[in-house]
Every structure is written in structure tokens, then in C-alpha cells.
C-alpha atoms as one frame of an Amber mdcrd trajectory, in Angstrom:
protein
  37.053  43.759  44.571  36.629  46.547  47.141  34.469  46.147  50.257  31.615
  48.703  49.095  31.601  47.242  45.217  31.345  43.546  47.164  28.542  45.093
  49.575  26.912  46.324  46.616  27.111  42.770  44.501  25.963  41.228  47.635
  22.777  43.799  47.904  22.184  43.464  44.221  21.914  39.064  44.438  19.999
  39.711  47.588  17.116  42.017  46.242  17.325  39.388  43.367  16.628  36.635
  46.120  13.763  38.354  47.220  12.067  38.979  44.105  12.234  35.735  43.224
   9.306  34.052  45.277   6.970  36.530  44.084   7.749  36.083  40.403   7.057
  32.628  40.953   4.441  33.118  42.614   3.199  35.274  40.226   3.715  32.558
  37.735   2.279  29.747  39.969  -0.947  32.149  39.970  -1.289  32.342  35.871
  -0.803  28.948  35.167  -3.369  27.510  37.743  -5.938  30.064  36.063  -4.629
  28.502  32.444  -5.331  24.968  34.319  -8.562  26.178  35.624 -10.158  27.426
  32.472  -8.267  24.434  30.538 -10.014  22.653  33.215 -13.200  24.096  33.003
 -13.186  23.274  29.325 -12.257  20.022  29.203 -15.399  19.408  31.957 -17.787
  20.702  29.538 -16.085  19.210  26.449 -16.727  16.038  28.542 -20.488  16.819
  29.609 -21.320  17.717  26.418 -19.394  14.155  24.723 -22.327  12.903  27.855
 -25.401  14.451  26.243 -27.108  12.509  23.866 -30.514  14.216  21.994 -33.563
  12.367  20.277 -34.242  14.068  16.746 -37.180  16.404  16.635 -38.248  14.753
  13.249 -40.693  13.255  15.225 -42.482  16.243  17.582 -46.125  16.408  15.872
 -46.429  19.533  13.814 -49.762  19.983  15.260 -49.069  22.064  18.595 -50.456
  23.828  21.254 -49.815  27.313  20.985 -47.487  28.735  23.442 -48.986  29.318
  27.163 -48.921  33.024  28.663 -45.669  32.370  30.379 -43.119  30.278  32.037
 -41.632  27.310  30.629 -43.111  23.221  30.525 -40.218  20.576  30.760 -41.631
  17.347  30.171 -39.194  14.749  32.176 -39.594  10.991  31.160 -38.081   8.514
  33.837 -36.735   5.347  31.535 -36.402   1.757  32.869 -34.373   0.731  29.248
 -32.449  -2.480  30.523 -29.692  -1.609  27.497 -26.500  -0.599  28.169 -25.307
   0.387  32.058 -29.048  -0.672  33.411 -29.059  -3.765  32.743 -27.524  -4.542
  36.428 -29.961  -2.667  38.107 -33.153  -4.825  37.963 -36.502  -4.530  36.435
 -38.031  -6.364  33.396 -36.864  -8.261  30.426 -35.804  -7.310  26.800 -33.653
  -4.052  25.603 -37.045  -2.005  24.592 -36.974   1.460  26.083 -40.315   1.420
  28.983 -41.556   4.399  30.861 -42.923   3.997  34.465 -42.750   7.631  35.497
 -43.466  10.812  34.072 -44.388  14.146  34.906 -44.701  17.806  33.202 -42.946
  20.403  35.126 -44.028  24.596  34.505 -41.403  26.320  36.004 -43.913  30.001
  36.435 -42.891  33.032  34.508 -41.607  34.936  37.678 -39.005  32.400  38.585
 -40.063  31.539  41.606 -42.810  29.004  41.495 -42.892  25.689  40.434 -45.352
  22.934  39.956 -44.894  19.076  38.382 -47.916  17.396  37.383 -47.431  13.781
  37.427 -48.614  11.595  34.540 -49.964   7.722  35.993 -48.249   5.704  33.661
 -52.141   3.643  33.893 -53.966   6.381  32.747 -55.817   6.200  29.464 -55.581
   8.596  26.562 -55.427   9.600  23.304 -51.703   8.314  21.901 -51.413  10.745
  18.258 -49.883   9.931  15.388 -45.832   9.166  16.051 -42.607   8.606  14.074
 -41.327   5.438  14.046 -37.279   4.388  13.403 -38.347   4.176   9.812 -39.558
   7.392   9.308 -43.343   6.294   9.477 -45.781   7.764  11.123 -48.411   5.891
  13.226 -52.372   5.901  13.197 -53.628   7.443  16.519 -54.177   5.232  19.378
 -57.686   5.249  21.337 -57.835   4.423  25.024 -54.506   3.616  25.143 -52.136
   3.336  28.542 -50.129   6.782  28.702 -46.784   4.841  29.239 -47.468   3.330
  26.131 -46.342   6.355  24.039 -42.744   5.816  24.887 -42.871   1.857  23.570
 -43.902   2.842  20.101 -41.304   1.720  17.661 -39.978  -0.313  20.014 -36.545
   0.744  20.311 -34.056   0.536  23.367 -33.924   4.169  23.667 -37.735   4.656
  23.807 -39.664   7.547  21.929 -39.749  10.459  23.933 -41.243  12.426  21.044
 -44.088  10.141  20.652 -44.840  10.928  24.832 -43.951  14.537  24.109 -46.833
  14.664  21.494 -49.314  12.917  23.549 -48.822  15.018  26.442 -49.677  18.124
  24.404 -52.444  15.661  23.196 -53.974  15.475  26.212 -53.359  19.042  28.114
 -53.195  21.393  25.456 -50.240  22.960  27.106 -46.984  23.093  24.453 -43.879
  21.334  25.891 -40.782  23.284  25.309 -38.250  21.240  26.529 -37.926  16.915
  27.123 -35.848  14.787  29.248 -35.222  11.759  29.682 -33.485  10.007  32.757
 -32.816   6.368  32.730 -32.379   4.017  35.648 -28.294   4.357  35.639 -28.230
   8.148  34.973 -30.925   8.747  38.140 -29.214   6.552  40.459 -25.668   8.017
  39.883 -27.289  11.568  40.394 -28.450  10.426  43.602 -24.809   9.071  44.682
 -23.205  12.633  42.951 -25.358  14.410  45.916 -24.364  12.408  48.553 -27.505
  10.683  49.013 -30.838  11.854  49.530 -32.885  11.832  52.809 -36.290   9.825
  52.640 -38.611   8.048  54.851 -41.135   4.892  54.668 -44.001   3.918  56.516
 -43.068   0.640  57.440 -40.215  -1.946  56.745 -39.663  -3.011  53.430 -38.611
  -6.379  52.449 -37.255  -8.287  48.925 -40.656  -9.700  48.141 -42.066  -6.002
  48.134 -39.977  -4.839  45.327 -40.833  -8.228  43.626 -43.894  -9.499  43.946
 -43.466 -12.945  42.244 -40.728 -13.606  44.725 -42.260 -16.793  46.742 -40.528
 -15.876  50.120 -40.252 -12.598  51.913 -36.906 -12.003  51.335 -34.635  -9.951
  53.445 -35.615  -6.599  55.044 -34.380  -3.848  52.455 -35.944  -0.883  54.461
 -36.373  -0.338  58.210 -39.634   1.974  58.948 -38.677   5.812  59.137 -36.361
   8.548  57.941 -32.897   7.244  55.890 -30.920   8.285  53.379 -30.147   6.483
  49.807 -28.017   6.849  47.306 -27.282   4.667  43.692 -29.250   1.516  43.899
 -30.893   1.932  47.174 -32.283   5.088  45.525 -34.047   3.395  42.665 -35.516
   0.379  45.144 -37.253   3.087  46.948 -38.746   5.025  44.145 -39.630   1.712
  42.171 -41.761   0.444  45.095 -45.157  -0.662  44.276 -46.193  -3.536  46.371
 -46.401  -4.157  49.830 -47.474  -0.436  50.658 -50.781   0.959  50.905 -52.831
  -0.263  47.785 -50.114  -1.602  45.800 -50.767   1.126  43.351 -48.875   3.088
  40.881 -50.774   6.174  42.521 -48.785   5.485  45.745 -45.461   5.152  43.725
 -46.128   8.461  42.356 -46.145  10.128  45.759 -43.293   8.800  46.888 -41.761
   9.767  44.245 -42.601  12.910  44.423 -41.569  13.454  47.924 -38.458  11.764
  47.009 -37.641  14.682  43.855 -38.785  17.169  46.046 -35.818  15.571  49.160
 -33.661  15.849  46.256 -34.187  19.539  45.332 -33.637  20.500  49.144 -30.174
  18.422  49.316 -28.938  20.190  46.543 -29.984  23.682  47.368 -28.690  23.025
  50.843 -25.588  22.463  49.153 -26.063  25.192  47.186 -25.884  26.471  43.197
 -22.212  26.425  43.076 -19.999  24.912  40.366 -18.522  22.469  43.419 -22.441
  21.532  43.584 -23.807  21.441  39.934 -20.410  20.108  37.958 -20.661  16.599
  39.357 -24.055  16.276  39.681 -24.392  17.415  36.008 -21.575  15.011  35.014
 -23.592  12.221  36.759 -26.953  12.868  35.050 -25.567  13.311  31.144 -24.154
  10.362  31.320 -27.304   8.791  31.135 -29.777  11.530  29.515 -31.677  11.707
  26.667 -32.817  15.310  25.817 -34.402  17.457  22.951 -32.381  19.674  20.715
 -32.696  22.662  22.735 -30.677  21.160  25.728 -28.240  19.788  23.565 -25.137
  21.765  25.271 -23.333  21.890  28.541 -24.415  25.387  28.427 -28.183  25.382
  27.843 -28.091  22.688  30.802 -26.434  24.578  33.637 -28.236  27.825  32.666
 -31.383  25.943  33.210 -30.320  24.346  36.276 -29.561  28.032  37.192 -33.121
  29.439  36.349 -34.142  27.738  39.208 -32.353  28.521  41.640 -34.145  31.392
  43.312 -37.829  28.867  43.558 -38.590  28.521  46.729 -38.878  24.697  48.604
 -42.788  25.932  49.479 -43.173  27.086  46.036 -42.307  23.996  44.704 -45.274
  22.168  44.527 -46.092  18.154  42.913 -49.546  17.422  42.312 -51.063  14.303
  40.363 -53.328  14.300  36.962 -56.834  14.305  38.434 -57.912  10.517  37.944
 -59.687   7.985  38.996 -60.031   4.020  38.672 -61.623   2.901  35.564 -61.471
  -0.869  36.229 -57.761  -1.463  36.693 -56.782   1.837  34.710 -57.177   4.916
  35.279 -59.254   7.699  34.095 -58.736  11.211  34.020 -61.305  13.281  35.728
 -62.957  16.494  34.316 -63.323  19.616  34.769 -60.853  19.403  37.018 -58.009
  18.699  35.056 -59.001  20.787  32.285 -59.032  23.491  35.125 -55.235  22.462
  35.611 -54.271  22.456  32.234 -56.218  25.755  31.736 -53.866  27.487  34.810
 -50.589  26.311  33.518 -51.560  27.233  30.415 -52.399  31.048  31.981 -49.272
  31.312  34.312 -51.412  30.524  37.122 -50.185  29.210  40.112 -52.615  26.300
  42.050 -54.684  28.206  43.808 -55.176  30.975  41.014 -53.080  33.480  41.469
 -51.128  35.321  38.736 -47.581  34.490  39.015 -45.970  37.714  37.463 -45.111
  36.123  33.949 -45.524  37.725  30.232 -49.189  37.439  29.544 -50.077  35.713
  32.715 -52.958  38.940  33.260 -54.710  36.423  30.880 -53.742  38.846  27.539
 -55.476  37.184  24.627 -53.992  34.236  22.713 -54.613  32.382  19.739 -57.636
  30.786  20.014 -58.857  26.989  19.217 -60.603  27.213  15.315 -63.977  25.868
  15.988 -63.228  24.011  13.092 -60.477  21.946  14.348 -63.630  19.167  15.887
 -65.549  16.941  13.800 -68.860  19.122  14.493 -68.326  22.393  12.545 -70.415
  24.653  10.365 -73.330  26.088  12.442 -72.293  29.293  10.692 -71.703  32.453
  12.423 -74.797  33.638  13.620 -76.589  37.592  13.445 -75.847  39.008  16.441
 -79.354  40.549  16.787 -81.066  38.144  19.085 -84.746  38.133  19.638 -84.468
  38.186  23.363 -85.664  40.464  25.898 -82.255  41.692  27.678 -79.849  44.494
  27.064 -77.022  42.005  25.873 -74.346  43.965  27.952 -72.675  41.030  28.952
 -73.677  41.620  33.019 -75.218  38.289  34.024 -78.703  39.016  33.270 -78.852
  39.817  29.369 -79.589  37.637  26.467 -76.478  38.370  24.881 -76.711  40.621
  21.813 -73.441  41.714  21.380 -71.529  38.468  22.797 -69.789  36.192  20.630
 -69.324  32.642  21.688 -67.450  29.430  20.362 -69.580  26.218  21.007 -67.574
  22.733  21.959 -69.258  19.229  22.494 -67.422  17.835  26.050 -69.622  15.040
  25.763 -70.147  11.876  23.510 -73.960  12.817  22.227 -73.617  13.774  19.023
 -74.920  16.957  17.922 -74.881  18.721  21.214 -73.029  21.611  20.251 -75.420
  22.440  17.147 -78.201  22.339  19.917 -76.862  24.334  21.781 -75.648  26.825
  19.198 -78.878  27.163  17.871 -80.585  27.856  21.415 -77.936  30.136  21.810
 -78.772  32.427  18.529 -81.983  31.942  19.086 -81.350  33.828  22.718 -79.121
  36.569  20.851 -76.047  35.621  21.703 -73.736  34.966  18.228 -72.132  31.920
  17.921 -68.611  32.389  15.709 -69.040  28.236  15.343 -68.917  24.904  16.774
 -66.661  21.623  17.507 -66.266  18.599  19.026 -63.877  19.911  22.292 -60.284
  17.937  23.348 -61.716  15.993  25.371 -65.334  14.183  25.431 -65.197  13.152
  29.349 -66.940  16.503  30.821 -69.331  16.667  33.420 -70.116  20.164  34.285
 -70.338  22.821  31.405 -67.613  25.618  31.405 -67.554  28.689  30.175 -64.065
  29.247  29.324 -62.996  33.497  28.665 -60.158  35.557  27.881 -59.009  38.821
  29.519 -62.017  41.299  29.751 -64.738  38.711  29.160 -65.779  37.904  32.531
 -68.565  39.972  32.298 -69.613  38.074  28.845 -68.650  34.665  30.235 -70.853
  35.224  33.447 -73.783  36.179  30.746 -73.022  32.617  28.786 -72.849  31.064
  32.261 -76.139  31.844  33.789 -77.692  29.901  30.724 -75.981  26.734  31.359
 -76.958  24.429  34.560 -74.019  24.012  37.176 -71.799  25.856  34.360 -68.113
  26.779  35.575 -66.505  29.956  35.039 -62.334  29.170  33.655 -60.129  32.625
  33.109 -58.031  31.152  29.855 -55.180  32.992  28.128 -56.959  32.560  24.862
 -59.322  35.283  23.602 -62.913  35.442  23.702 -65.735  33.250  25.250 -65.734
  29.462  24.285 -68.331  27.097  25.837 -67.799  23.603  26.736 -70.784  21.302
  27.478 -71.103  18.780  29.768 -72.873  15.907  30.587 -75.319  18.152  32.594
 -76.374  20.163  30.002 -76.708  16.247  27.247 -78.917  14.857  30.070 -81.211
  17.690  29.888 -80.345  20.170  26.678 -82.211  23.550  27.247 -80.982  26.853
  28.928 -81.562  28.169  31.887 -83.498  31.335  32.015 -80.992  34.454  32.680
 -81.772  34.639  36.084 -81.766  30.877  37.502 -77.891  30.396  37.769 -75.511
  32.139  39.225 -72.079  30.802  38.348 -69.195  32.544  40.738 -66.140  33.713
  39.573 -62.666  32.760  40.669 -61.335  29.241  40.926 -63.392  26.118  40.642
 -64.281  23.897  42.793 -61.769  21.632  41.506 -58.785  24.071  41.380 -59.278
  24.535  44.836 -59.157  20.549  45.641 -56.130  20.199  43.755 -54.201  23.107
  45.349 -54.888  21.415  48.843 -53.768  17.914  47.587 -50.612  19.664  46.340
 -46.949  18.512  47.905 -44.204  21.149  48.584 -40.391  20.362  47.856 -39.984
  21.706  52.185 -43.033  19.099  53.437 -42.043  16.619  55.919 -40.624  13.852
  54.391 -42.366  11.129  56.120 -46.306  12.594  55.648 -48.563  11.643  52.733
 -46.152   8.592  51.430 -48.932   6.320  50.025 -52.152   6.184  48.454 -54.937
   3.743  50.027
């Protein structure tokens, strides 16, 4: 072999030398992507193996109709002692119990955000539910809320039964329900690294059990911490030995405790490195409706709210009050609530930019639906002396209402529906409304009504004015119109528009995710 042919032999291995590392490189590169996405696959192969759904044979097929916008998850907490939570404390027997619950409207705009909590005390109207056996159940009276989720008896709970009585009792249609037990809440908490929380005093054994006959060890020092797995659930399950002993002052620190939990994992941010293990964590222990039956449908709505604001975050509780050692739910203000969700309204009445949320007409209660229908549908004439224009000061020829009794004195709302034709107004029918617990008497009205509601208002003592999504003018009396069941000359009430009284009380009491985590921790 020459010198110049060995040269070139030696060039030729050489360049093939130095080609080499970037072919495998190159190589290197493809298969970690194949890994990757074989990865990624086999991580939602796995969450979705995690996901288990409750059938939907058992949501009532008497709804609410959809709201103007946004969405309404309905999230159950679970204290089932079956399976995994059996070690972490609580009560006796495998029958699924609910001590916490709350209905979260994420607003059309995607960027506000309000839970309403649910006292697990609070009395209401349980509908007819499914049981295991495919029965359904007679309606419960002046029942405990929590006790929706214990019908049937099973470990897993009925989340459709507390799905239907939530619609029950707001009117507002639940698209989506979740269910977090006590094992799949405290391994979220551990998947985040713990979450930062605070108490106003130190916290011993005998607090978090009552019937303990000593004092126990200290559990909790007084002030700002962080917990994770079950240190978590201790400090959200903590009834006694702070402020009234209450569920009310559970709630809020619960609430404060979601809304630490929001802010840790935004401050980690909405990043696969983030949501992946904190997703694994919570399917592992969730119960959800068919439409979150995927991987998928999960992360994209974990995504969804990702650009709400901490401030716009807000936690409020069911207006209530005691009723003996339960608790009642207090009107008109909640019905104001319900009315705002319903409309896309933030708390203190603001449209929040969703579909409809203007307040563009919706289908509308059937006067019918009550157990006092069939005052007919009126002339329209009227006999009275005003133009009827719908400004404030007519007798309303020319306005149409829908009559609903808010109270329990029967055949109010065919008193009032005849005082009403006889006045001119037309009454399109009457019904016994929702709810029978009102005090004031609101005028309810769709988009362009407010002129006609104001009309209907100034006839009705101490009525309320409530913007609805539904069409039309509906009236629901209240106690102050059954204790003294005439109107009110056109010109001897002046009802003002804009929120209630009670919309504005709730938007002050209202918690954001970014408040300080030690202020407003207990009730009493």
C-alpha cells in the first residue's frame, strides 16, 4: 500500500470516527422521544386503569335547565372506611359517609371562580334516588343534606343521589361530580409537597376526638405549618376544640385549606412535572361521573383553570342558620345565590363575560310544575287607572307575570293572582315555588324586563328585584306579603335595582384562594 492510498484509508476511517457520535446521538435522541411518548402513554393508560365512575342510571331525569354559562362541578369529600381508608381514622362500618361538600361554578370567562359550600347539617329536600337494586326512593322531607350520599347504603356512597338533591335545592344543573375519599385527598396533599396552613391555637388528640377521656398529645402548635398525607386530613377533619365546635367552622377551614392548595400548585405551576403526579395521586382514589371518565377529560379540566386568578377564586357558605342543632337555609338570600350562578354572575353582580350571562332568556319554570296551578291566564285588559308601560307607576296592562307561593299558607298565590288581574296585570299562572322558606317577596325578570319587574315590584311590600337568566317576570311571595295579603298602591314602594341586600352580604363574607391563611379560621 502506497503512502497517499494509506493517507487516504486513514482519512476515510477517520471521517467515519467522527460521524459516528452524532449518528448515535442522533439515535440516542429518537429513542428517548419513542420512550417519552411510550412513556407518556403508559402514564395515562395507568391514570385512566385509576379512574373509577358511578353510573348515571341514577341522575334524576328531572333537571334544571342549563345556567347562562360556565360550568358547576359538584365535589363530594368521602370518609368510606373501605379499602385504603380504613387506616386513616374516622367512624365505624364500610358505608360510604359524606362530611364535606361543595358546588364549584367555574364562570364562563375562565377566570372567576366561586365554591359554595354545602353544611353537611343543613336540612332539605332529599328527591327520589336509585338504589343498588335499581329502585328508586320516595323523597325525603327535612332531611340532613349529608344524608343523600348514605342512601343505599353502599361503601362507595351515592353521589348521584347528592347530585340530584343539590339541583333539588338550587335549581342550578350540575354538569360534572367528584368524589374524593379520605386516601385519595391525603395522597394529593403529599403529591404537592404539602400544603401551607395555619391554626388559631394548639391542637391536641382529644380535639380531633372528642370521646377521648384525656387530652392527648399536642398534634398542632398555634400558627402557620405545612401538612401533607395524614396530617392533612387531621386538620381539615377538625371540629372540636375550636371556636363553637361546629361543622360551620370546619367548613372554613376547609376552605382556606383548598384555596392553600390551589396557590401551591399554581406556584408550581400547570406543567406536566406539576399535574402528572398530582393527577396520579387523586385517581387513585376518585369517584367521578361519566363525563370525566378519561385521563384526558381530567387534565383538560385541570387546564381550564389555569388562567383563574387566586383573588378570583372565591369560597362562600350556603346562607344558613341554626334551626335547633341543624341548620337551616336562609332566604332570599340564597335564592339570590343560586339565581347569580345560575346567570353567570359573579358575587357581587357583575357579568362575568360568559354565553348568555347578559341575562338572554331561558327556559322558564311551567307554573304548573307546583301543587297550586290553574288560575288561568288572565285578559290582559286590567281595570286600573295606569298606562301599563311597565315604568314603576302603571297598573300593568300589557305585563305578564308567573305567580309562586314562597310561603306555607295555602292559597297565596291564587290571592295574589287574582289581585293582580284585577290591577291589569296578566297572570300566565300560578305554583307552589322551590322553596316555601321566603321572607321577602321577589320579583324575579329576564333580560329587558326590568322595567316590568320594577312595575310588579312596587305592588308588593319590601319586594326584591332578582335579574334571572330565565325569561319573563315571575313573582315569588313571601312571608311579608301572607302576613298581610293586599298590594301596595303603585306609588308606595320603591324597590331598587341591582343586587340585594343579601348578595351584597354574601360577596363580603366571601374567601379568596390569595387571603391570608391564618384570618377568618373559625366560626363562633
Amino acid at each position: 500500500m502506497t503512502a497517499s492510498s494509506h493517507r487516504a484509508v486513514a482519512g476515510s476511517t477517520g471521517r467515519g470516527r467522527r460521524r459516528r457520535p452524532l449518528r448515535t446521538a442522533g439515535i440516542v435522541a429518537v429513542s428517548l422521544l419513542v420512550l417519552i411518548a411510550a412513556g407518556a402513554g403508559w402514564f395515562y393508560f395507568k391514570l385512566n386503569g385509576n379512574i373509577t365512575t358511578f353510573g348515571a342510571d341514577g341522575v334524576s331525569p328531572q333537571r334544571p335547565a342549563e345556567g347562562a354559562g360556565g360550568q358547576n362541578v359538584l365535589v363530594i369529600g368521602s370518609d368510606s372506611r373501605s379499602g385504603g381508608n380504613s387506616s386513616l381514622g374516622g367512624g365505624d362500618g364500610d358505608v360510604g359517609r359524606s362530611d364535606t361538600a361543595f358546588l364549584l361554578h367555574i364562570y364562563g370567562d375562565s377566570k372567576h371562580a366561586v365554591a359554595v359550600s354545602i353544611p353537611r347539617d343543613t336540612l332539605v329536600e332529599i328527591p327520589p334516588c336509585r338504589l343498588p337494586d335499581g329502585r328508586w326512593t320516595k323523597p325525603q322531607h327535612n332531611a340532613m343534606f349529608n344524608a343523600a350520599f348514605s342512601v343505599g347504603e353502599s361503601a362507595k356512597g351515592n353521589p348521584a343521589c347528592t347530585q340530584n338533591t343539590v339541583e333539588k335545592l338550587s335549581g342550578v344543573r350540575v354538569d360534572h361530580t367528584v368524589v374524593v375519599d379520605f386516601e385519595g385527598f391525603s395522597k394529593m396533599t403529599s403529591a404537592v409537597g404539602g400544603v401551607p396552613v395555619c391554626l388559631p391555637k394548639d391542637i391536641y388528640e382529644g380535639d380531633l376526638n372528642p370521646n377521648r377521656r384525656s387530652r392527648g398529645e399536642r398534634i398542632f402548635a398555634k400558627g402557620p405549618q405545612k401538612v401533607s398525607g395524614q396530617q392533612a386530613l387531621d386538620y381539615v377533619r377538625i371540629r372540636h376544640g375550636i371556636g363553637d365546635n361546629s361543622d360551620i367552622g370546619r367548613i372554613q377551614r376547609q376552605q382556606a385549606f383548598v384555596g392553600s392548595l390551589i396557590k401551591k400548585v399554581k406556584d408550581q405551576g400547570f406543567n406536566p412535572g406539576t399535574l402528572l403526579p398530582l393527577a396520579n395521586a387523586a385517581t387513585q382514589s376518585m369517584t367521578v361521573d361519566p363525563g370525566l371518565d378519561s385521563a384526558d377529560k381530567l387534565l383538560s379540566f385541570a387546564m381550564s383553570l389555569k388562567d383563574i386568578d387566586l383573588h378570583n377564586t372565591k369560597f362562600i357558605t350556603l346562607p344558613w342558620r341554626y334551626q335547633g342543632e341543624r341548620v337551616a337555609i336562609v332566604h332570599p338570600a340564597a335564592d339570590t345565590l343560586w339565581a347569580d350562578i345560575k346567570a353567570d354572575r359573579t358575587l357581587d353582580g357583575k357579568n362575568a363575560g360568559g354565553p348568555g350571562a347578559q341575562g338572554s332568556p331561558g327556559p322558564s319554570p311551567s307554573p304548573s310544575s307546583g301543587s297550586e296551578t290553574g288560575t288561568g291566564t288572565g285578559t290582559g285588559t286590567g281595570t286600573g287607572t295606569g298606562t301599563g308601560t311597565g315604568t314603576g307607576t302603571g297598573t300593568g296592562t300589557d305585563i305578564s307575570i308567573a305567580v309562586y307561593n314562597g310561603t306555607t299558607k295555602t292559597g297565596l298565590a291564587a290571592r295574589a293572582a287574582d289581585q293582580l288581574k284585577s290591577a291589569g296585570f296578566t297572570v300566565t299562572g300560578t305554583a307552589t315555588a322551590r322553596t316555601q322558606g321566603h321572607t321577602a317577596t321577589t320579583v324575579e325578570y329576564g333580560a329587558g324586563k326590568e322595567a316590568e319587574a320594577k312595575a310588579v315590584a312596587a305592588r308588593f311590600r319590601g319586594a326584591q328585584l332578582l335579574p334571572t337568566a330565565a325569561a319573563g317576570v315571575k313573582v315569588v311571595l313571601g312571608a311579608t306579603y301572607a302576613s298581610e295579603p293586599t298590594l301596595e298602591s303603585p306609588a308606595a314602594s320603591a324597590p331598587s335595582a341591582g343586587p340585594s341586600p343579601g348578595s351584597s352580604k354574601i360577596a363580603d363574607s366571601a374567601r379568596s384562594a390569595d387571603d391570608n391563611i391564618c384570618s377568618g379560621l373559625s366560626y363562633g
